[in-house]
C-alpha angles and dihedrals in degrees: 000000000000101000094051095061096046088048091049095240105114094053090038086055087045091056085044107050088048090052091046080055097052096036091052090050087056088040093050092045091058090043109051099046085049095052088034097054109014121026124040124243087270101047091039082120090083099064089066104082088058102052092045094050087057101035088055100045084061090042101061097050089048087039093051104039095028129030101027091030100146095011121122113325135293123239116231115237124010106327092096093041091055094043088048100050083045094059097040080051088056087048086050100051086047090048086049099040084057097043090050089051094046094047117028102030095040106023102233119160105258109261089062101085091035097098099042092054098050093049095056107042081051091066106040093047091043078055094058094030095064094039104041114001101053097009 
């Protein structure tokens, strides 16, 4: 545990963890009216792109300033702001891959795989974000 202070980790994990919560309450605010309103429970994929676009656009803003404020260094220009959109992608094709398979494979209403997506596609993007995004 005490490494993990000293390193930053742990405090980077805590901001993170707090982001991932904000952004997925954005990103859920976009999703389930959409697949509320506007796609049915097998096309609630779709719904996905368009949470994501607005749920990143916030993240990065809480990811850059906040949670890996002081960590690595910070490219001028658009590098970071293309790394970062990449590996929020990744997050959202894992997020999307989940939801299909929830919903149209095995018919769940579409906020179950809602958690399990988003868990996912928070570790593994915490994962790249620490290591190439904000290195």
């Amino acid at each position: 545990m005490d490494d993990l202070k000293a390193s930053g980790l742990l405090g980077q994990l805590i901001r993170f963890g707090i982001a991932g919560g904000l952004s997925t309450v954005i990103y859920s605010a976009v999703y389930l009216p959409l697949t509320a309103l506007v796609f049915d429970r097998h096309h609630a994929v779709y719904a996905v792109p368009f949470a994501f676009a607005v749920a990143v656009t916030a993240g990065f803003f809480m990811h850059s300033r906040w949670s890996f404020k002081g960590h690595g260094t910070r490219d001028p220009g658009a590098g970071q702001q293309v790394k970062f959109v990449a590996v929020q992608a990744s997050g959202m094709a894992l997020n999307a891959v989940v939801t299909w398979i929830g919903t149209a494979v095995f018919g769940y209403p579409a906020w179950v795989p809602l958690l399990p997506a988003v868990a996912l596609a928070t570790i593994f993007t915490f994962i790249l974000n620490r290591w190439l995004v904000f290195a």
